[in-house]
C-alpha positions in Angstrom: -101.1 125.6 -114.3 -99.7 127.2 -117.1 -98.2 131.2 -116.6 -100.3 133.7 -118.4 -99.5 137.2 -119.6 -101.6 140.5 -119.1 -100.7 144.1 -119.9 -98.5 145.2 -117.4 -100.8 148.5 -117.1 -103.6 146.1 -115.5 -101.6 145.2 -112.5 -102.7 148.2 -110.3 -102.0 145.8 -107.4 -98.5 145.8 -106.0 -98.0 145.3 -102.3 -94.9 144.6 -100.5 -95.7 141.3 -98.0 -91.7 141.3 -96.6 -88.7 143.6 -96.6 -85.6 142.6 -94.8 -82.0 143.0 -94.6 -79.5 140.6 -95.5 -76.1 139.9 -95.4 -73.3 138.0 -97.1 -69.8 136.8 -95.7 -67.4 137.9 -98.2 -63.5 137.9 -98.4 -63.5 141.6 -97.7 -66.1 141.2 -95.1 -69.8 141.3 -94.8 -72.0 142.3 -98.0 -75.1 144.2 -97.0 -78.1 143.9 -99.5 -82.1 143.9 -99.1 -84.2 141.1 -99.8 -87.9 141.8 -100.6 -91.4 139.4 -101.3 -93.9 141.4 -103.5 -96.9 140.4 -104.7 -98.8 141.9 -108.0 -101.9 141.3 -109.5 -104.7 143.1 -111.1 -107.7 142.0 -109.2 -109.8 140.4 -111.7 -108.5 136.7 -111.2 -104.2 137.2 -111.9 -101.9 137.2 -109.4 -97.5 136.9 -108.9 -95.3 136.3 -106.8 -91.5 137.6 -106.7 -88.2 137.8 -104.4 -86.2 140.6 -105.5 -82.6 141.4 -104.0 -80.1 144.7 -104.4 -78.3 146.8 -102.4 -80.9 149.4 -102.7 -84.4 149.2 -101.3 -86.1 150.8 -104.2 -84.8 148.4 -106.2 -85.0 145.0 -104.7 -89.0 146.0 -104.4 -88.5 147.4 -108.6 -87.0 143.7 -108.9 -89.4 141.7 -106.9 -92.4 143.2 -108.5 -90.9 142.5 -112.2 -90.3 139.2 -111.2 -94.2 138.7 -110.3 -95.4 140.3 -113.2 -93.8 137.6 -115.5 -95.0 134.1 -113.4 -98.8 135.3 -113.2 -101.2 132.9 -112.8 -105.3 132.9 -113.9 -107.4 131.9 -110.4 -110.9 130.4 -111.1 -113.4 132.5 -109.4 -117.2 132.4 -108.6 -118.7 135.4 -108.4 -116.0 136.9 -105.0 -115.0 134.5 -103.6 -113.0 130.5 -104.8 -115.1 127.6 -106.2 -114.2 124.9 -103.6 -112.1 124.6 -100.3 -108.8 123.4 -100.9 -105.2 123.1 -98.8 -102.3 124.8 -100.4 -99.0 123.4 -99.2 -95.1 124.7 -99.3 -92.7 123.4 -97.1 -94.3 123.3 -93.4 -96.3 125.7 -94.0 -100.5 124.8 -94.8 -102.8 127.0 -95.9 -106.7 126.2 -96.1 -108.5 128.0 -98.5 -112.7 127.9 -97.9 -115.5 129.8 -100.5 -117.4 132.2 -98.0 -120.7 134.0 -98.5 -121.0 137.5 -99.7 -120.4 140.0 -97.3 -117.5 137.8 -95.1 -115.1 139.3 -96.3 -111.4 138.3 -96.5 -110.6 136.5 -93.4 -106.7 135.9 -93.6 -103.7 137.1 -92.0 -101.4 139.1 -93.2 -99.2 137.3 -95.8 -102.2 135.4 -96.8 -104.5 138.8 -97.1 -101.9 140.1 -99.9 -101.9 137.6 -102.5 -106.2 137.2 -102.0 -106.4 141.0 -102.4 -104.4 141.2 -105.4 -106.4 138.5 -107.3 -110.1 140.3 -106.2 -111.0 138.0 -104.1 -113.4 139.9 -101.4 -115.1 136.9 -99.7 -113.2 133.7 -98.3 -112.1 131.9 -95.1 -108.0 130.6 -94.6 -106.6 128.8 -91.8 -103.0 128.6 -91.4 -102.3 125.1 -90.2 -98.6 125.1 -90.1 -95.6 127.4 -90.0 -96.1 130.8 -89.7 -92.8 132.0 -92.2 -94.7 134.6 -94.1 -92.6 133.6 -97.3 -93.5 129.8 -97.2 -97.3 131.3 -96.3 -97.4 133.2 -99.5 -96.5 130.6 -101.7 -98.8 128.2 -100.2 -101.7 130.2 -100.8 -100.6 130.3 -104.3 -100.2 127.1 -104.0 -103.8 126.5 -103.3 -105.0 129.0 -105.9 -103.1 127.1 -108.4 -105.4 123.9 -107.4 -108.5 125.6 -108.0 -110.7 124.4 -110.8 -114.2 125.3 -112.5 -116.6 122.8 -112.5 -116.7 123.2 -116.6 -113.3 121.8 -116.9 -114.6 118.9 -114.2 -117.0 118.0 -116.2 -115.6 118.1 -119.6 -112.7 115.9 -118.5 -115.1 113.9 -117.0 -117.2 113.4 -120.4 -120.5 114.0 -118.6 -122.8 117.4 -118.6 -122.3 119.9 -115.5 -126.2 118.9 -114.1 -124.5 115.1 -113.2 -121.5 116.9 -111.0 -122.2 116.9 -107.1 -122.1 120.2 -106.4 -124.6 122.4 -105.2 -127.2 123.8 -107.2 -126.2 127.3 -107.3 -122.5 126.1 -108.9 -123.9 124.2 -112.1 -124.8 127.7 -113.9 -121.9 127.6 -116.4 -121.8 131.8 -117.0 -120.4 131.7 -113.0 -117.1 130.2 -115.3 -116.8 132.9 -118.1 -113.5 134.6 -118.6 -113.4 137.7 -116.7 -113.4 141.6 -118.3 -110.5 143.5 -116.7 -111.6 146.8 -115.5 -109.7 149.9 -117.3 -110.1 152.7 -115.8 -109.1 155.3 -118.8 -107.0 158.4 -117.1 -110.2 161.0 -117.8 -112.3 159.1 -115.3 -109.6 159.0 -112.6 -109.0 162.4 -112.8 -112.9 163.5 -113.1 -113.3 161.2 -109.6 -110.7 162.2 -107.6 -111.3 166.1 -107.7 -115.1 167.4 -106.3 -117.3 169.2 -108.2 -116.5 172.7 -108.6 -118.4 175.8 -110.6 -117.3 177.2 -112.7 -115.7 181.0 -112.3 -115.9 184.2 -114.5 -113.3 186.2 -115.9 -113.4 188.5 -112.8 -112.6 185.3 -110.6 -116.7 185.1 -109.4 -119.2 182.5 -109.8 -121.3 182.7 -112.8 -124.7 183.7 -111.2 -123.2 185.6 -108.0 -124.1 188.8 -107.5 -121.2 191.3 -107.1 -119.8 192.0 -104.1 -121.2 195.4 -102.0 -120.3 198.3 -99.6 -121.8 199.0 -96.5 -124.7 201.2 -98.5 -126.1 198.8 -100.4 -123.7 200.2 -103.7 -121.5 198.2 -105.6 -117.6 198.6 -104.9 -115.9 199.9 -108.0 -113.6 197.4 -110.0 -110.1 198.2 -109.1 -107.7 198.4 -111.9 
């Protein structure tokens, strides 16, 4: 599967699947660095892996993620979840990948659970059937995203119309393959949902409508200057 390239703006998914120490046996002695795994993605069907390594942690993670960001890949989707159950592979490690009805909901473990979240997936059912080395688990699942196909591709390289495939009925609607529409969410619209509702106040610091405050008697306190 060929790499693709999206606006590095889109990729609001980072998450950091393994950060460890390592060393190196040098002349002088023993180099200390940090290794890190990262995945990115933009959930709306990309997703990238990347091992990043520096002395620093902040930048092995700055490494790894720049690393992802430029070997994306483009998943096939249907609707939230994959098209067809598949078996990604690296090393000893063996990942099944099986579609799951809506509401399922990602069933994975961890290493797994990263790279599914970062391409949108929300419904779909993995097994690990081999080693349990989160890196060789993260690359198998890409692995078996790589393998996905549409059933429009199937059929064109096929030569024969998407109604002659065997595949279930609810698969052979052809708009369940269009390209999709990343969501932008402009910086107005962030902003406007992530602080409440509040009136709007006065020159005197009140709430438009509130009556003044009062004294004991009933009269209204004088405005102090």
């Amino acid at each position: 599967m060929a790499r693709v390239q999206v606006d590095p703006e889109l990729l609001r998914v980072e998450k950091v699947v393994q950060l460890k120490p390592v060393s190196k046996t040098v002349k002088g002695g023993r180099k200390r660095r940090f290794s890190s795994l990262v995945v990115v993605g933009d959930a709306n069907g990309h997703v990238g892996v990347g091992m990043g390594k520096s002395a620093s942690v902040p930048d092995a993670i700055r490494k790894g993620s720049e690393k992802a960001g430029k070997h994306l890949i483009e998943v096939p989707m249907v609707g939230n979840t994959v098209p067809h159950m598949v078996i990604g592979r690296t090393g000893s490690a063996r990942v099944m990948l099986k579609p799951a009805s809506p509401g399922t909901g990602v069933i994975a473990g961890p290493s797994a659970r990263a790279v599914l979240e970062a391409v949108g997936i929300k419904d779909i059912l993995t097994k690990s059937l081999g080693s349990d080395n989160a890196i060789n688990n993260v690359y198998a699942v890409l692995d078996g995203l790589r393998q996905m196909q549409r059933a429009t591709d199937v059929a064109k390289r096929r030569g024969i119309e998407l109604d002659q495939l065997a595949i279930p009925a609810k698969l052979k609607d052809a708009t369940l393959y269009e390209p999709r529409q990343p969501e932008i969410i402009t910086d107005y619209e962030s902003e406007a949902d992530s602080q409440p509702n509040r009136q709007s106040r006065g020159p005197e610091g009140n709430r438009r409508g509130a009556r003044p405050a009062q004294n004991g008697r009933g009269q209204r306190t004088p405005r102090q200057r």
